[in-house]
N, C-alpha and C positions, 0 to 999 in steps of 0.2 A: 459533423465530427471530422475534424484534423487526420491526414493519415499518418502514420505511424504506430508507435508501440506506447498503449497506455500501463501503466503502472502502478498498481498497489504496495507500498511500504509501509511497517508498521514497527513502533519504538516502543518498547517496556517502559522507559526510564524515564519517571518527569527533567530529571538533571540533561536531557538529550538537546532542550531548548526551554527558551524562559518564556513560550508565552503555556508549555503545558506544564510549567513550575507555578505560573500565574492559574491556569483552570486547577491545578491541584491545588493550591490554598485559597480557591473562594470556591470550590465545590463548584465550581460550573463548567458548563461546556462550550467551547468555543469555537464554533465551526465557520462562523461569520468574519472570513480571511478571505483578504486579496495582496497580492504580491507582484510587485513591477521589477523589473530585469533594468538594471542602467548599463550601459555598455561605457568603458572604458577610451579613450582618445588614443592611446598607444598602449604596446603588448610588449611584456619582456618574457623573459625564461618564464618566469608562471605563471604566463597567462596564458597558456596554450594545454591542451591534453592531450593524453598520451601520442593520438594518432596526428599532431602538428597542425588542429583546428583552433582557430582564437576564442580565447573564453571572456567573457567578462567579469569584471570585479567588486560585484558589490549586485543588493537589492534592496527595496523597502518594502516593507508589511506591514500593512493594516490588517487591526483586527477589533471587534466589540466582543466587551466582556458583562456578562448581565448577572450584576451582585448588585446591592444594596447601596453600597457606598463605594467609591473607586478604590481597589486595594494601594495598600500605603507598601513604599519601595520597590516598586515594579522597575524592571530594569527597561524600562519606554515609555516615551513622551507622551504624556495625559492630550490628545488632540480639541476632545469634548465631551461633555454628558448629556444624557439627556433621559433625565428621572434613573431608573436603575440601568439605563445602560451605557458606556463608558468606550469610548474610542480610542483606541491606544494606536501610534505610529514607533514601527523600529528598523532603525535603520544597520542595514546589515554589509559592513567593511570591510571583514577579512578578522575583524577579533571577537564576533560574537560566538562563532562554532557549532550552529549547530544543523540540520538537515534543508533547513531553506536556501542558506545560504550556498551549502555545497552544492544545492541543484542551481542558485541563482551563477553560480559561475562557469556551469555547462549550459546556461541560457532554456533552463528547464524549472520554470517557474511553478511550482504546486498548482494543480488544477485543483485541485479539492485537499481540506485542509482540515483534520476533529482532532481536537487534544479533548481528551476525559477522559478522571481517574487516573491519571499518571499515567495515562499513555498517547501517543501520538498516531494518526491514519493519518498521511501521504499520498492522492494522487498525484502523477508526475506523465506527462510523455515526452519520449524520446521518438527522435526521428528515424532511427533503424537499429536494428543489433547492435553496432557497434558502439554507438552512441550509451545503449542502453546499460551495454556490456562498463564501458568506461565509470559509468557516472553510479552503478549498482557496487562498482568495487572499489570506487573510492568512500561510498557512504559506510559500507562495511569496513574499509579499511578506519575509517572518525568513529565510528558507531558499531562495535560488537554485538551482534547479539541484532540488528537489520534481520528481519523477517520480510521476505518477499510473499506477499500474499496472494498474488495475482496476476497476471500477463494477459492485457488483451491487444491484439492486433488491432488497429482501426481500418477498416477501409479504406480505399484510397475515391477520392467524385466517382471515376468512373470503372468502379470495383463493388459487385453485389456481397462478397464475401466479407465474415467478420470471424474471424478464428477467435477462438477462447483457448489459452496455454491451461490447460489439468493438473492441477499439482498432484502426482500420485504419494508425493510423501505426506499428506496429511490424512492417509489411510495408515493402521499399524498394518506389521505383517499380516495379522489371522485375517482382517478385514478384505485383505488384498488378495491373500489364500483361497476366500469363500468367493469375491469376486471372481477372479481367473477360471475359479471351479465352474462355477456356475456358468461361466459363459464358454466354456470348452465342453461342457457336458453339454449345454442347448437348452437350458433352462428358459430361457432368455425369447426361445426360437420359437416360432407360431407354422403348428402345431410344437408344442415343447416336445422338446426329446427325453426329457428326464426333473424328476417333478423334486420336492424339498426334500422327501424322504429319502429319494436316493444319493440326492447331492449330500444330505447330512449323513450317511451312511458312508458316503465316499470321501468325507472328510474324517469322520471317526466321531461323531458329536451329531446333538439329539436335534430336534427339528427346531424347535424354540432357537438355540443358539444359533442355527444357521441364519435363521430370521433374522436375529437381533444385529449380527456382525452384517448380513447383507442390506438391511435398511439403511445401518447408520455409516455402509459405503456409501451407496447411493447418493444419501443426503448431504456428505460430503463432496462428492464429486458434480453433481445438478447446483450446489453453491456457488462451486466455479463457473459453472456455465450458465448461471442468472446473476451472476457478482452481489449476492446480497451479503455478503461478508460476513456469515455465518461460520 
């Protein structure tokens, strides 16, 4: 594994890009993506980001689409078929617009790529904060409504460590409530210091509910820290 900062991003809107405009109208899923970086011969004003690093300007994407017959007016080049599955190349300039491209020009090629159902997953790494910083506010600034799903640190060769970033905002408040509770009471804590009954007593709420809101933390929060994108 590469060191740096891998990245989870995720698009509601099949309109975000045309190959998840393409899995929305043949019902399929498209995960079978690969994406090359072409680097530019010379740099002007926009080819560089914020912090004065040179970008390049353009990428190409392949991708197979597994439907019946190749869909008709795909905005990319029919490469081959082969029985129901269909190889499309698209090449990406600076006027297609949409989230490959903006990572092809910070030279952060999608490691991992699922359009279905109208929506789009985004693996991507970046080489450190900054980088990451740049290229997450520029997709939000093209693409409203960018959902960062996930933050994982990669190791570096000679680094045991692998940090997993917690999103604590995809717990609600009450959920985050019974959490905190729970583990300032010593719920948590072997021997415990204080059992469901009293944690839900110290929340104002019956034993069941304390259960339900502190399962369905956990199960959010252990998501994060097995990336199964739950």
């Amino acid at each position: 594994m590469s060191s740096g900062i891998r990245a989870t991003v995720v698009f509601s809107s099949p309109d975000v890009c045309p190959i998840v405009q393409i899995s929305a109208a043949t019902d399929s899923v498209i995960d079978n993506v690969s994406t090359s970086v072409a680097s530019c011969s010379s740099f002007d004003s926009n080819s560089r980001d914020a912090g004065g690093a040179s970008r390049v300007t353009g990428s190409v994407t392949e991708f197979v689409v597994d439907a019946d017959s190749p869909p008709e007016d795909v905005p990319a080049e029919l490469v081959f078929s082969y029985g129901d599955k269909h190889l499309y190349r698209l090449a990406h300039d600076g006027t297609v617009g949409c989230p490959c491209e903006c990572l092809g020009e910070f030279g952060c090629p999608p490691h991992r790529y699922v359009a279905r159902h109208g929506t789009l997953e985004l693996v991507f790494h970046a080489a450190d904060y900054d980088q990451l910083q740049t290229v997450i506010g520029e997709l939000r600034e093209r693409f409203p409504g960018t959902d960062i799903r996930r933050l994982v640190r990669s190791p570096s060769e000679d680094a045991e460590s692998d940090t997993v970033f917690v999103d604590r905002g995809r717990l609600t408040d009450r959920q985050l409530e019974v959490l905190r509770t729970a583990y300032e009471k010593g719920y948590f804590d072997r021997p415990r210091r204080a059992n469901a009954t009293e944690i839900a007593a110290e929340l104002g709420i019956n034993q069941s509910t304390f259960s339900e809101h502190l399962v369905a933390a956990q199960t959010k929060l252990l998501a994060d820290v097995f990336e199964d994108g739950t």
